[in-house]
C-alpha positions, 0 to 999 in steps of 0.5 A: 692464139692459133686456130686449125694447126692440128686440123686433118688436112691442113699442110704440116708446113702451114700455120694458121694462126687467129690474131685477136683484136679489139672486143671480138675481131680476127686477124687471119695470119697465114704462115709458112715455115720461113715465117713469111705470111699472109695477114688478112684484115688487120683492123689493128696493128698492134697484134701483127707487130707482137707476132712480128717478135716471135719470128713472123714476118709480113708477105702481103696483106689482104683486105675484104672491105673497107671498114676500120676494123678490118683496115685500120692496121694497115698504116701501123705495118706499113710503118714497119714494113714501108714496101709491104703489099696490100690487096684490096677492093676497089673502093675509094674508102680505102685512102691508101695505096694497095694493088686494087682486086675484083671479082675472078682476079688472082692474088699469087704470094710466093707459095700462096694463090688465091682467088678474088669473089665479088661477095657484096652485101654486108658493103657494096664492096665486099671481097672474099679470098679462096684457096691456099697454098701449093701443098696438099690441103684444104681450101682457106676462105678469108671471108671478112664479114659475109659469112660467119659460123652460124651466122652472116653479116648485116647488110649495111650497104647491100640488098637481100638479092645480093647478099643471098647471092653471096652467100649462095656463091660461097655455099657452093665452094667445096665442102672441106673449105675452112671457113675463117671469118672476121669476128668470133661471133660463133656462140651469138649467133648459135642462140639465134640459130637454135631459135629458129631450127632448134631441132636440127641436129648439126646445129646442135653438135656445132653449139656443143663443139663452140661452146667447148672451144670458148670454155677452153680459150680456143678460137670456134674458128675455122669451121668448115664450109661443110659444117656451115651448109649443114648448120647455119640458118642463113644458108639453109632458107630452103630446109622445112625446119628454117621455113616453118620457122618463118611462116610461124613468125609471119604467120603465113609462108613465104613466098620464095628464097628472097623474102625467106632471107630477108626475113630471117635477117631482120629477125636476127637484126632484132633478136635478144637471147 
């Protein structure tokens, strides 16, 4: 399944390709035209070795936290690929060898550079990955499970404060950034979003848009960080539409940008469509 190979910008040499995994999961590979790539978050091998057969071959691997969905693969492909390089948080819950990465570090693989941002909330030691290649492009965002389209992920570990502040972070990368996240997660959390700002009309056309690509068998994903800002509740806790929202529910409004967004998602944490 290959998401973004017709999107405007994306280098012609460039593949980005969507691995499924498990129920909902993602394995992001990025692929040049030797076939080397990079593969982010592979929770299982399985699906990198059957691409193996149709030419692409493991550069790197990125990871963003700790969880097995997301690095379960890992020993599968080391098994094939015994020299392969892992990057990865600095987390002792990661019980393999890997080059350990934080906040303002660089990963450079051949033609590949990335920058390391600290986005911790969903974990304590979340990481995402933003940048691409040496050709003309749009910026990539492997984000694991901070940000999804339409949604964010559940702060198992992290407070409100850090998760906004993650969120805020990413929000201010440029807007053409293709947003590619762990999990398709996209029409799940459209419901959601439609109930709380359900007059927002870049809501609407995203839902549509997502809606149609599932239809079809595609991937909603990337989105772009542009789409995100214009649609997704979880970076708008500021627009009239979001915050009337939640002075509904609460029955008062809310005092400020914390309690904005913790509220919303523990209103999410609840929901049933």
């Amino acid at each position: 399944m290959e998401a973004a190979l017709g999107r405007p910008g994306l280098d012609r040499h460039m593949r980005l390709i969507a691995l499924p995994a498990f129920e909902d999961n993602y394995i992001w590979a990025l692929v040049d035209d030797e076939g080397d790539a990079l593969i982010v978050d592979p929770g299982d091998g399985a699906p990198v070795l059957a691409a193996s057969q149709q030419g692409l071959w493991p550069a790197a691997v990125l990871l963003t936290h700790h969880h097995n969905d997301h690095i379960g693969g890992v020993a599968a492909l080391r098994e094939r690929w015994p020299t392969l390089p892992v990057y990865a948080p600095q987390d002792e819950r990661i019980g393999f060898d890997a080059h350990q990465v934080g906040d303002g570090d660089t990963v450079t693989v051949k033609q590949w550079r990335f920058q390391v941002l600290a986005v911790p909330g969903h974990t304590r030691s979340h990481i995402a990955y933003h940048g691409g290649g040496q050709e003309p492009g749009p910026p990539l965002l492997f984000c694991g499970d901070t940000l999804f389209s339409l949604g964010c992920g559940r702060m198992f570990e992290g407070t409100p404060v850090q998760m906004l502040g993650s969120l805020d972070r990413l929000a201010a990368l440029p807007g053409q950034t293709l947003v590619c996240c762990g999990h398709e997660y996209t029409l799940a959390n459209a419901a959601f979003a439609l109930a709380v700002d359900p007059t927002n009309p870049a809501l609407r056309r995203r839902h549509e848009e997502a809606n149609a690509m599932r239809q079809a068998g595609r991937p909603t994903l990337p989105s772009t960080l542009a789409q995100e800002c214009q649609a997704n509740p979880f970076l708008r806790v500021d627009s009239e539409g979001v915050r009337a929202a939640l002075a509904h529910r609460l029955g008062r409004p809310v005092t400020n940008q914390v309690e904005a967004f913790a509220e919303l998602r523990r209103w999410k944490d609840g929901f049933r469509a």
